[in-house]
PAGU-467520 format. One record per residue (C-alpha): residue number from 1; x, y, z; residue in three letters. Coordinates in steps of 0.5 Angstrom, whole numbers. Example, Ala and Ser with C-alpha at 12.3 -4.5 7.8 and 13.67 -1.06 7.14 Angstrom:
+-----+-------+-------+-------+------+
| pos |     X |     Y |     Z | code |
+-----+-------+-------+-------+------+
|   1 |    25 |    -9 |    16 |  ALA |
|   2 |    27 |    -2 |    14 |  SER |
+-----+-------+-------+-------+------+
END
This chain:
+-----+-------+-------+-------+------+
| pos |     X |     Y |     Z | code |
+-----+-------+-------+-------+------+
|   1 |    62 |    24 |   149 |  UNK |
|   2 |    60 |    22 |   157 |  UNK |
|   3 |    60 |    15 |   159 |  UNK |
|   4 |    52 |    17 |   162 |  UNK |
|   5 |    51 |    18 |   154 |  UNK |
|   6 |    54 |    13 |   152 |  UNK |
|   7 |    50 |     8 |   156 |  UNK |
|   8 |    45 |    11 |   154 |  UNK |
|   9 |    45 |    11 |   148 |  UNK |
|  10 |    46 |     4 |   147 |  UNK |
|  11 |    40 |     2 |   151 |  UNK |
|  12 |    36 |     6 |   146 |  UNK |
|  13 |    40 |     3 |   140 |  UNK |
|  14 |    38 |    -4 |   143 |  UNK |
|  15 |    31 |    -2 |   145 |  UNK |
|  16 |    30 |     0 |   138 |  UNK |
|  17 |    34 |    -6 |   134 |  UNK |
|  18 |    29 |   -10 |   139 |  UNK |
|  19 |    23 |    -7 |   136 |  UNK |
|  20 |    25 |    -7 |   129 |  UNK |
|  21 |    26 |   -15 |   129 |  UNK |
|  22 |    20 |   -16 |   132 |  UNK |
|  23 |    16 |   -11 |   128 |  UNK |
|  24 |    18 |   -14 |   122 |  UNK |
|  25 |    18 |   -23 |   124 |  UNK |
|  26 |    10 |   -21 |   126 |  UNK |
|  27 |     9 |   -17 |   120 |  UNK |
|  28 |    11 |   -23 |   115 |  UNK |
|  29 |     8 |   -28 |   120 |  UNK |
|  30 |     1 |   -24 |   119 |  UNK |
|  31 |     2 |   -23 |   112 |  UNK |
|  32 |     4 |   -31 |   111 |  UNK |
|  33 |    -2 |   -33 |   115 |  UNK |
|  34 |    -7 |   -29 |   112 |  UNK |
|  35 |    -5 |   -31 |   104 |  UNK |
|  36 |    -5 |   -39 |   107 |  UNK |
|  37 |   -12 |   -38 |   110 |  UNK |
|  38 |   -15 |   -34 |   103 |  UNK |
|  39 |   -10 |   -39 |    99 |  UNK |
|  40 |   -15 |   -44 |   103 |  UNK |
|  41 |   -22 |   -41 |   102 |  UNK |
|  42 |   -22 |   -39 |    95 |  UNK |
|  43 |   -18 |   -46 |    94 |  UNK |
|  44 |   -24 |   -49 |    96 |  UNK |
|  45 |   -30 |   -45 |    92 |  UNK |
|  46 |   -25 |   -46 |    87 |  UNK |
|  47 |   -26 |   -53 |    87 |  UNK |
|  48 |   -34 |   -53 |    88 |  UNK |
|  49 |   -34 |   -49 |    82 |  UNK |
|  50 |   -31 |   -55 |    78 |  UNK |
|  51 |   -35 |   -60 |    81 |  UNK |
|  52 |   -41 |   -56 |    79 |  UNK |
|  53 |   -39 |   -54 |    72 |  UNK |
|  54 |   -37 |   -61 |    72 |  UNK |
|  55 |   -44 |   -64 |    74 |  UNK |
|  56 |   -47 |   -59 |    69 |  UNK |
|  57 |   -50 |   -55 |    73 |  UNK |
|  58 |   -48 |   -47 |    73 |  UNK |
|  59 |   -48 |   -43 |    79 |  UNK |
|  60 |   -44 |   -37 |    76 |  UNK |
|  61 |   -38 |   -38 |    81 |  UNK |
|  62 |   -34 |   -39 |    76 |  UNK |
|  63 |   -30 |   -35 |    70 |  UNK |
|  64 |   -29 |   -38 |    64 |  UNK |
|  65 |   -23 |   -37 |    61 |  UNK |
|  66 |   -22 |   -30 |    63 |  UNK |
|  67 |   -18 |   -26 |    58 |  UNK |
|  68 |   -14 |   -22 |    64 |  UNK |
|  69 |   -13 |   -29 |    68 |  UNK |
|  70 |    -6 |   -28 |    70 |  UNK |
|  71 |     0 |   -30 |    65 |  UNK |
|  72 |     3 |   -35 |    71 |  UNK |
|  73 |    -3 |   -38 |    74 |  UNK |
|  74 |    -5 |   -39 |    66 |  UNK |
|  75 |     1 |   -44 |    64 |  UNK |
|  76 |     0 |   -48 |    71 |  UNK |
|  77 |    -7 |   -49 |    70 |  UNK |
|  78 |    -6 |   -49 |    62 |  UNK |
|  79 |    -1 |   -55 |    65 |  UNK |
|  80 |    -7 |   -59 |    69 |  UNK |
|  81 |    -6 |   -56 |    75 |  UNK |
|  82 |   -10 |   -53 |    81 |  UNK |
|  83 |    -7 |   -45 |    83 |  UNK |
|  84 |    -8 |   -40 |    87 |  UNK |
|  85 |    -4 |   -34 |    84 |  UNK |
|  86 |    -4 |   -26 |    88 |  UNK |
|  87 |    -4 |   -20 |    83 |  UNK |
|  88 |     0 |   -14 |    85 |  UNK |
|  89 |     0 |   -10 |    79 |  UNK |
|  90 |    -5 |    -5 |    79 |  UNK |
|  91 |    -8 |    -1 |    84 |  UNK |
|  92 |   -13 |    -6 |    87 |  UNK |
|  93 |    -9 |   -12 |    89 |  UNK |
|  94 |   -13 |   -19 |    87 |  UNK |
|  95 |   -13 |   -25 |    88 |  UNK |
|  96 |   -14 |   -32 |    84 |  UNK |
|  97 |   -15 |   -40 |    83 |  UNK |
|  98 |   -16 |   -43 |    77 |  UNK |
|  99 |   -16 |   -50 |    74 |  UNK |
| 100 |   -17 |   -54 |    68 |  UNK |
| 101 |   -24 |   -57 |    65 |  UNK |
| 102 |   -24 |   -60 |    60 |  UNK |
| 103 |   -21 |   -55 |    55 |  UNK |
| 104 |   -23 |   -50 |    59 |  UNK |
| 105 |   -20 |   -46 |    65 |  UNK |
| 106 |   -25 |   -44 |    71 |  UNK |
| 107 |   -23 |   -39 |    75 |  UNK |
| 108 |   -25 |   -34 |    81 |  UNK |
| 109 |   -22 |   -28 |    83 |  UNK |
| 110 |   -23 |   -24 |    89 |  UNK |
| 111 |   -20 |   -17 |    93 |  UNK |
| 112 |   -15 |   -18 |    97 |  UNK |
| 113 |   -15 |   -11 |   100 |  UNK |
| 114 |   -19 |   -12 |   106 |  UNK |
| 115 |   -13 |   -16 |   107 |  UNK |
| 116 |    -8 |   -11 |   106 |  UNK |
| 117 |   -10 |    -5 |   110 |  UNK |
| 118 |   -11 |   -10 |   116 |  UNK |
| 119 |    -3 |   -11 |   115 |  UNK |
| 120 |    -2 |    -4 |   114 |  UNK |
| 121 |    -6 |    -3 |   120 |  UNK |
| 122 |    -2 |    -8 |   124 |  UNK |
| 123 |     4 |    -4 |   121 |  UNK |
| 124 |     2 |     2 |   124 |  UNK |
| 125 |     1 |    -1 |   131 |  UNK |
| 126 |     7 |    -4 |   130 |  UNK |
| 127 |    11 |     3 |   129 |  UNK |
| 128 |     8 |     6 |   135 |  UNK |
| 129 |     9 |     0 |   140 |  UNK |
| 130 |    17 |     0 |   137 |  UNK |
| 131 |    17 |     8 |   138 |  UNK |
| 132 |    14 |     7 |   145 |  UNK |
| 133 |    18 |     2 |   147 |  UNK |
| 134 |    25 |     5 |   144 |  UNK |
| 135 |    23 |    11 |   148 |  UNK |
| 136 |    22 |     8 |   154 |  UNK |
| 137 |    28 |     4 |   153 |  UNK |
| 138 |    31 |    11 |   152 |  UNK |
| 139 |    28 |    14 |   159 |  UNK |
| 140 |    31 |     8 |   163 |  UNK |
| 141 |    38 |     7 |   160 |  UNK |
| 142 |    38 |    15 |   162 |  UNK |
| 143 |    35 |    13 |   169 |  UNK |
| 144 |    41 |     7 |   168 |  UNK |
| 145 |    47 |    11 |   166 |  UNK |
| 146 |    45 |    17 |   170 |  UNK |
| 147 |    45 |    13 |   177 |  UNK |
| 148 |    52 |     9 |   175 |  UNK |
| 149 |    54 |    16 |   172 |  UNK |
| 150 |    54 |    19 |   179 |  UNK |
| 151 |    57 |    14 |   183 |  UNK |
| 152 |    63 |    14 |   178 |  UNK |
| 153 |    63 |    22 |   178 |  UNK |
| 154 |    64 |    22 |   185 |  UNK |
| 155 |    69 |    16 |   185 |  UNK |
| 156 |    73 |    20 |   181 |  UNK |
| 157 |    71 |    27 |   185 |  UNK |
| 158 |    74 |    23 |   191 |  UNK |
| 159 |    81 |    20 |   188 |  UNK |
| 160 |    82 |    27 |   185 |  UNK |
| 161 |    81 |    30 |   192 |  UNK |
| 162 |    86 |    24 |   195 |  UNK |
| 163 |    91 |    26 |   189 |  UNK |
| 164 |    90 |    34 |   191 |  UNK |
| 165 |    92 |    32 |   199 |  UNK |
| 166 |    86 |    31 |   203 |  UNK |
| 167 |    87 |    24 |   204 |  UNK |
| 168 |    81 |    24 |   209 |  UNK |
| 169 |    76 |    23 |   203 |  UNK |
| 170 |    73 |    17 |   203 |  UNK |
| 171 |    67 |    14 |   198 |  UNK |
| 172 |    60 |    11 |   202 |  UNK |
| 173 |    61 |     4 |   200 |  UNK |
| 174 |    55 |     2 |   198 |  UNK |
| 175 |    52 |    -5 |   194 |  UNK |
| 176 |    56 |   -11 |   191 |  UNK |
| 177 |    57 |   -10 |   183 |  UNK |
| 178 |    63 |    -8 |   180 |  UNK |
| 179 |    62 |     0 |   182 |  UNK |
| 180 |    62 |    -1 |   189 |  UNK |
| 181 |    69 |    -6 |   188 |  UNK |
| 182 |    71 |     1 |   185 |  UNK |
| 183 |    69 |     5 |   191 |  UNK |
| 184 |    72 |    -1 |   196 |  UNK |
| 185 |    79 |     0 |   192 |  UNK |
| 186 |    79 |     8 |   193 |  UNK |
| 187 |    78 |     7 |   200 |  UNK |
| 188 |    83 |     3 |   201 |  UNK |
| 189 |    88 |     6 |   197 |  UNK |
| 190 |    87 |    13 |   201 |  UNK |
| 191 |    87 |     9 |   207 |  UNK |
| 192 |    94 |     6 |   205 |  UNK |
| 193 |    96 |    13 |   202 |  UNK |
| 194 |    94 |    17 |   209 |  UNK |
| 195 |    98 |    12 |   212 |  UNK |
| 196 |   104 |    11 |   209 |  UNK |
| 197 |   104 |    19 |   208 |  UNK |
| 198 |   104 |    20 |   216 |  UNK |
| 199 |   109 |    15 |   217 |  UNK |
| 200 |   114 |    18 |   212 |  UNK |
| 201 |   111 |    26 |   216 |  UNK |
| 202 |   112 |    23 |   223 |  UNK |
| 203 |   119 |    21 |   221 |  UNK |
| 204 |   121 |    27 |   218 |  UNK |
| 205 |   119 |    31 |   223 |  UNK |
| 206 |   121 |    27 |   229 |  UNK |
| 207 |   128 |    26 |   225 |  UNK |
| 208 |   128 |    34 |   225 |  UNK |
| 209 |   126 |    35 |   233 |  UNK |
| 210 |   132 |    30 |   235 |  UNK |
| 211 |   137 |    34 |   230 |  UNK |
| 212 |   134 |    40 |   233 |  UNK |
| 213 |   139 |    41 |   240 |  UNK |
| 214 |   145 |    38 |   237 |  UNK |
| 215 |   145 |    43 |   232 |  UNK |
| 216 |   144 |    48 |   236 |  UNK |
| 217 |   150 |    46 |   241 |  UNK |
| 218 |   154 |    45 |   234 |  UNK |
| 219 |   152 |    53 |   231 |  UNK |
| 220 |   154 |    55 |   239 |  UNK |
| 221 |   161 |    51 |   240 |  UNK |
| 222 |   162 |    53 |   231 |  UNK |
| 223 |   162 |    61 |   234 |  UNK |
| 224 |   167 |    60 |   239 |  UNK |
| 225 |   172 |    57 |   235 |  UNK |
| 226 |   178 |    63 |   233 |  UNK |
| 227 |   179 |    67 |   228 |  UNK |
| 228 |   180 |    63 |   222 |  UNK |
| 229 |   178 |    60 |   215 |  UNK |
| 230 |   177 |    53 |   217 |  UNK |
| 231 |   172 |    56 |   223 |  UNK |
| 232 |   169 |    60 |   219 |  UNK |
| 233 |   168 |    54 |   214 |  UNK |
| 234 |   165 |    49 |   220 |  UNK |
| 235 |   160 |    55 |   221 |  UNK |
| 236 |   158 |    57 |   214 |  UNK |
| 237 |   157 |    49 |   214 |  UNK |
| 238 |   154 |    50 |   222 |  UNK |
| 239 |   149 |    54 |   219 |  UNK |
| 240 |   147 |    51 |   213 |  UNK |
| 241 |   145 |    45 |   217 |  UNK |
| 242 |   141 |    49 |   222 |  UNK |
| 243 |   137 |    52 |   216 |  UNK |
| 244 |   135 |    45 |   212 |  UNK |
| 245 |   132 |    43 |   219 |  UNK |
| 246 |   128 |    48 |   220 |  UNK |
| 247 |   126 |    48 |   213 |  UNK |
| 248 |   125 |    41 |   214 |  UNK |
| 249 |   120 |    42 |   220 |  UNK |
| 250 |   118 |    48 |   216 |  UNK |
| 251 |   115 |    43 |   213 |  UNK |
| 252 |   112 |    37 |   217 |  UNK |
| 253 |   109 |    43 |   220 |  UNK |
| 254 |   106 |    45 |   214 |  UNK |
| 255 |   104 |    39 |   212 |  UNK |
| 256 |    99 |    38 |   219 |  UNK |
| 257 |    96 |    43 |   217 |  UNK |
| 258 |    94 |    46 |   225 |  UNK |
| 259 |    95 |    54 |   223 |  UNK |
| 260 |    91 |    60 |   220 |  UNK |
| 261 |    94 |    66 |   216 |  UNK |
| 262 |    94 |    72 |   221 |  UNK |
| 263 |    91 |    77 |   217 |  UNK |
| 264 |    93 |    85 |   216 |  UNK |
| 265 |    91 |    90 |   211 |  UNK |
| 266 |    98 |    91 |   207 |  UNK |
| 267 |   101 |    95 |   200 |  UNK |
| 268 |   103 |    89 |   196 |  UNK |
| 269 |   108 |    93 |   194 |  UNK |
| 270 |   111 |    94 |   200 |  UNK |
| 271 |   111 |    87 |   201 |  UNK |
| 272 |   114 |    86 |   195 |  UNK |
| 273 |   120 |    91 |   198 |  UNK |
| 274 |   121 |    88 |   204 |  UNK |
| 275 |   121 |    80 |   201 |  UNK |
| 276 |   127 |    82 |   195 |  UNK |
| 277 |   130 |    86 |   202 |  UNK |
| 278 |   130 |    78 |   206 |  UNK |
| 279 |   133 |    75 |   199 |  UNK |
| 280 |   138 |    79 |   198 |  UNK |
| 281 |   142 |    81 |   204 |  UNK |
| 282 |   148 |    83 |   202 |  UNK |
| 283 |   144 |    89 |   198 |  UNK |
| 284 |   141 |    95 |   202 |  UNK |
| 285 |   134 |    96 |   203 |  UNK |
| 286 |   133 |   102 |   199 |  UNK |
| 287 |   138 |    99 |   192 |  UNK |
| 288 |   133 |    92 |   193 |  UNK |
| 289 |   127 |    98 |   192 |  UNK |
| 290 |   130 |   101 |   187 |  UNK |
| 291 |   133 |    96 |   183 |  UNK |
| 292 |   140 |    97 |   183 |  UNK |
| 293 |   142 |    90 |   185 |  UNK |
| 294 |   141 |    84 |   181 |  UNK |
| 295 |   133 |    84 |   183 |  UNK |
| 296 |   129 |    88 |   180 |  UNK |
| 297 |   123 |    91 |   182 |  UNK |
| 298 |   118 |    93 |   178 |  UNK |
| 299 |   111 |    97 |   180 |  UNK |
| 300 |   105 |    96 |   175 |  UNK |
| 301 |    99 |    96 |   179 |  UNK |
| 302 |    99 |    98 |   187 |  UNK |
| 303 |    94 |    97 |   191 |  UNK |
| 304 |    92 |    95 |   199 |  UNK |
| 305 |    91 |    87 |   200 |  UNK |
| 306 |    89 |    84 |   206 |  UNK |
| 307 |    94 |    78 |   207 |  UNK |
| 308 |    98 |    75 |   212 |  UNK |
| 309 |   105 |    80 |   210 |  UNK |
| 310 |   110 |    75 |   214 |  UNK |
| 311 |   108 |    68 |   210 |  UNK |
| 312 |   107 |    73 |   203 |  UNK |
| 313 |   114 |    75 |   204 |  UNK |
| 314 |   117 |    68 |   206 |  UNK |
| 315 |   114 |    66 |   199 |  UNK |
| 316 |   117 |    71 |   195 |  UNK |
| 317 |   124 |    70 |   198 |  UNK |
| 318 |   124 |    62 |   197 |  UNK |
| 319 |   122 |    65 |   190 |  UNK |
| 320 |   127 |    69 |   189 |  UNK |
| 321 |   133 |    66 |   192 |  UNK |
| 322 |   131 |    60 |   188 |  UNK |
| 323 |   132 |    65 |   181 |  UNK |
| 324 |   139 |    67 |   183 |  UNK |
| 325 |   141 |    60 |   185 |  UNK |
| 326 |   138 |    57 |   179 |  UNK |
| 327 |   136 |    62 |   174 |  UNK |
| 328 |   140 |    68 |   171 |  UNK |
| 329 |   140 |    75 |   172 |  UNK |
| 330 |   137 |    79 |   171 |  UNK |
| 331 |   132 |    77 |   177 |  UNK |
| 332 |   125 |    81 |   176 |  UNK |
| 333 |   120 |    82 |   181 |  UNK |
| 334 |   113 |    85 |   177 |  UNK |
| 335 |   107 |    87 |   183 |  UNK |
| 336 |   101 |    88 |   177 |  UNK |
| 337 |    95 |    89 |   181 |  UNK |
| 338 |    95 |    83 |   185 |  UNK |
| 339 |   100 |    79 |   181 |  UNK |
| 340 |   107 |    79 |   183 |  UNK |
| 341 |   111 |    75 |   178 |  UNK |
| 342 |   118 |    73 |   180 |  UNK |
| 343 |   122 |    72 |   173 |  UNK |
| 344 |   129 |    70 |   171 |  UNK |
| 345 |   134 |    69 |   165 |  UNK |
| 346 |   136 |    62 |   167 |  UNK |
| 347 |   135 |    56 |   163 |  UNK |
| 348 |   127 |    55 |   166 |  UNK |
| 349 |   124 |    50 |   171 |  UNK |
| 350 |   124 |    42 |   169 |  UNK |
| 351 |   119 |    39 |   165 |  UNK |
| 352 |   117 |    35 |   172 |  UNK |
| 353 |   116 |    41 |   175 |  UNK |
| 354 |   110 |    44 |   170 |  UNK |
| 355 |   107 |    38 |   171 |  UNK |
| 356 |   107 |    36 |   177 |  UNK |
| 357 |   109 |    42 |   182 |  UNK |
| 358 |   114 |    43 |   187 |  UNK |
| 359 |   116 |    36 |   190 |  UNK |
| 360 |   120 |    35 |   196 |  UNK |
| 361 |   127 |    32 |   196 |  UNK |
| 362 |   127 |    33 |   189 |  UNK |
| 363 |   132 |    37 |   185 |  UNK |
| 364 |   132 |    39 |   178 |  UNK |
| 365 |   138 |    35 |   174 |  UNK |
| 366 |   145 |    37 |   176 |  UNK |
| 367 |   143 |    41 |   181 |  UNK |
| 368 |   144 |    41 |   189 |  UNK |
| 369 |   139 |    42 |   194 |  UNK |
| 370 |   133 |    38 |   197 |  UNK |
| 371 |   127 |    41 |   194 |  UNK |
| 372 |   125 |    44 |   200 |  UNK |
| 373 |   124 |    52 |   198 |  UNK |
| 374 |   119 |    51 |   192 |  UNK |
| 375 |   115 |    47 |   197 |  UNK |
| 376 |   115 |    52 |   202 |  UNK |
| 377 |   113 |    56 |   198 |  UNK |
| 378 |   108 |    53 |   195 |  UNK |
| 379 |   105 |    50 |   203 |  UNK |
| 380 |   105 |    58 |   205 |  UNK |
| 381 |   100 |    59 |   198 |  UNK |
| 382 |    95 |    54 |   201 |  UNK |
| 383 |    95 |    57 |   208 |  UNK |
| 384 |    93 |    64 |   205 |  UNK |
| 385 |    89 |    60 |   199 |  UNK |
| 386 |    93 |    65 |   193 |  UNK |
| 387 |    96 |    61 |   187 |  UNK |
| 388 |   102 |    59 |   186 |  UNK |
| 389 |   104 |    57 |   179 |  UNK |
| 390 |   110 |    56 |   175 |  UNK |
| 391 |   111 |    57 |   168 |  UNK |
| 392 |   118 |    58 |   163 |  UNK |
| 393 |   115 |    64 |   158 |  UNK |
| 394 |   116 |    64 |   151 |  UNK |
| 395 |   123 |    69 |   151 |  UNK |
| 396 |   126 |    64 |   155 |  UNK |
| 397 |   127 |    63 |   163 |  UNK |
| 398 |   123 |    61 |   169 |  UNK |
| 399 |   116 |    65 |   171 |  UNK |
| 400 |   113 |    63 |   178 |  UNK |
| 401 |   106 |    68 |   179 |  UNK |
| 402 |   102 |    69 |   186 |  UNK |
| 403 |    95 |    70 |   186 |  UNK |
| 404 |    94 |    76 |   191 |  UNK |
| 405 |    88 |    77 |   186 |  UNK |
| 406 |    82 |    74 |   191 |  UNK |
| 407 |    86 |    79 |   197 |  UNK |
| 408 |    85 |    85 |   194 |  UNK |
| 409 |    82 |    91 |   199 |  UNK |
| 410 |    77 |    97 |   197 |  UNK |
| 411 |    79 |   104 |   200 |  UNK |
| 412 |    72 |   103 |   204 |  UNK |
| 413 |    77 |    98 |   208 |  UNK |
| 414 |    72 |    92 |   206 |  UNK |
| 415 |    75 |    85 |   201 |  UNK |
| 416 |    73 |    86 |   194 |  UNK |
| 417 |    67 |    82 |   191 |  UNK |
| 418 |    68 |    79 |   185 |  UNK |
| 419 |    75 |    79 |   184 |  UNK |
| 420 |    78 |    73 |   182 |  UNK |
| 421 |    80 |    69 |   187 |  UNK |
| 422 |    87 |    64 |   187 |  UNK |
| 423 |    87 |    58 |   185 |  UNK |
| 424 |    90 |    56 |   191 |  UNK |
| 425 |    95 |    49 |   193 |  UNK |
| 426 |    90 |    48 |   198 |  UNK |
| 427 |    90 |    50 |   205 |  UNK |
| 428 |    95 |    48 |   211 |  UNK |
| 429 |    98 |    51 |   216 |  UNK |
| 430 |   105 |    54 |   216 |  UNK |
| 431 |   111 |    56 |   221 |  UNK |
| 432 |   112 |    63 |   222 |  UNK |
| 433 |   117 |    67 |   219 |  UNK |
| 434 |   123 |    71 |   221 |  UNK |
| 435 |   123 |    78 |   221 |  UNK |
| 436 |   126 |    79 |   214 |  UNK |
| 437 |   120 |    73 |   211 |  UNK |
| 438 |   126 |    67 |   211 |  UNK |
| 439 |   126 |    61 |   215 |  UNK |
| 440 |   133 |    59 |   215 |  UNK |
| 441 |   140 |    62 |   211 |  UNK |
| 442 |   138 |    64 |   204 |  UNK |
| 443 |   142 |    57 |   202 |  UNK |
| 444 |   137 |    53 |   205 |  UNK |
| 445 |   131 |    58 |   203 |  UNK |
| 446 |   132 |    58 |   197 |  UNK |
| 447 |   131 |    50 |   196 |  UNK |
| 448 |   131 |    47 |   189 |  UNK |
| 449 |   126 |    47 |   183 |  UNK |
| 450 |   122 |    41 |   183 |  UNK |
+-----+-------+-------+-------+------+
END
């Protein structure tokens, strides 16, 4: 049950316990006073009557000892007392007064049902005012809940939004009651947020661009070292520093969110190829297509999508190179009409990364990396607005699944209508890729998961 409900409910609820008191203090009340004032009158004729019978003069106002006198109102006056005594027991409500003369006992009796349906007409009025009151005491707490209802709904919309990236979200601070101190606090997290983020992007990436010539210069010097294994490790590790940088600047890049897919019309399967080709160099171009290699290709359903096929390709190599780094073989690439699933036989992703997706310079426990690949990847999905999820199957290992499904193409040469889009990491752009869909060295590429 919603919090509109809620409120909603409450008012009416109180509204209705509200009617339902007053209706019943007025009802006792009428019923009290109507007694005392027709307890008072036939008193009245009640005492007139004895002070004729009394002075011997018969008016015929009173009964003499009447046989259905009322048993209680009998003994009172039996005991020399005055009484008035209201009779409920048939159908036709009646009201008496007796008192004693002499060894006598005079009494009058009246109806009291004119009385009655006064008090059930009362009642009737009472009901519909109750029910008219309950009612629009329900309209306006609906009225009430609906309005703080939208603004709570477009505080949390908004924090969603923060929490999904766009940290330029802000709430119209409106009022001066509880909700608008909400909204303040929303706004001033996101502008903390933005900032501390921007601080920590413009640091990144300022630290990339000033490492950029001197690694630069040290792959060069690294290149004209002679023949040996010490040289070749200092370019080995040459290389690897390059390639993080790039990955790193990759990144910063990304995250500025400046660039726009550049879109061609493909086969996905063909993508696919050229993506398993980039991630594993050392195996030809037509194993890696056959499946002769550690990478397995497996063609489900083909077809035509209109996509940017370098930032597709760079996707699916950092996904691939983090199944060998991080997985198992047999690494399995599915193409299954607009789907491609990248599968290994490792130990699966970490628990923090199905919860809460790629985190930079996060590495899953007891491995080695910076977490740069499997945020790469998931930052180029934004820019083509593809889904990107990861998932550990039921019969063990890791599964990352691209959506191509929205950029999918008729043979008419137009988009697909109708056809499912992805749900997307949101959008930004990307650096352009090499040539074989990488970045950097398969090391940096293929990052760390989480």
């Amino acid at each position: 049950m919603g919090l509109r409900a809620k409120i909603g409910i409450a008012i009416a609820a109180t509204a209705a316990v509200v009617a339902v008191l007053v209706g019943v203090l007025v009802h006792h009340r009428t019923v009290n006073a109507q007694l005392d004032l027709a307890g008072h009158s036939i008193d009245s004729r009640l005492q007139t009557a004895v002070q004729d019978r009394a002075a011997g003069i018969d008016t015929g106002r009173g009964m003499i000892n009447p046989p259905d006198l009322p048993g209680p109102l009998k003994q009172l006056a039996e005991r020399g007392r005055r009484g008035v005594y209201l009779e409920q027991d048939g159908r036709t409500p009646y009201l008496w007064a007796a008192a004693k003369l002499g060894p006598d006992i005079v009494a009058l009796k009246r109806s009291y049902q004119r009385e009655q349906q006064t008090v059930a007409a009362l009642d009737r009025m009472l009901w519909g005012a109750g029910a008219a009151g309950t009612g629009l005491g329900c309209l306006v707490g609906l009225l009430v809940a609906h309005r703080l209802g939208r603004r709570l709904t477009r505080s949390a919309a908004t924090a969603q939004r923060i929490a999904e990236g766009d940290l330029g979200a802000r709430l119209p601070g409106t009022g001066n009651d509880e909700i608008a101190q909400l909204t303040a606090a929303v706004n001033t997290m996101a502008e903390a947020l933005a900032g501390r983020l921007k601080a920590e992007r413009d640091v990144t990436a300022n630290i990339a661009h000033e490492l950029r010539t001197p690694v630069a210069g040290l792959v060069a010097a690294a290149g004209l070292l002679p023949p040996s294994r010490p040289a070749e490790m200092v370019r080995e590790r040459a290389e690897r520093v390059r390639g993080l940088m790039e990955d790193v600047l990759e990144v910063a890049r990304l995250d500025a969110r400046t660039e726009e897919a550049d879109r061609e019309i493909r086969p996905l399967g063909e993508l696919v190829r050229r993506a398993v080709a980039g991630a594993a160099p050392g195996a030809s171009r037509a194993a890696a297509a056959d499946g002769d290699g550690e990478v397995r290709v497996r063609v489900a359903a083909d077809g035509l999508v209109e996509t940017d096929p370098r930032r597709v390709e760079r996707i699916l190599v950092n996904l691939i190179s983090n199944a060998r780094r991080h997985g198992a073989a047999p690494v399995t690439v599915e193409v299954d009409d607009g789907l491609i699933r990248v599968r290994d036989a490792g130990p699966g992703f970490p628990e923090e990364l199905l919860a809460h997706g790629p985190q930079r310079f996060r590495t899953g426990a007891g491995g080695a990396g910076l977490g740069l690949g499997l945020t790469i990847a998931a930052g180029q999905a934004r820019v083509l607005g593809a889904g990107l999820s990861f998932a550990n199957p039921p019969g063990g290992g890791a599964q990352a699944t691209v959506d191509l499904r929205g950029a999918r193409y008729r043979e008419r040469g137009r988009p697909e209508q109708g056809s499912e889009p992805g749900s997307g990491t949101g959008s930004g752009p990307g650096p352009e890729p090499g040539p074989d869909g990488g970045g950097g060295t398969e090391e940096a590429r293929a990052g760390r998961r989480g």
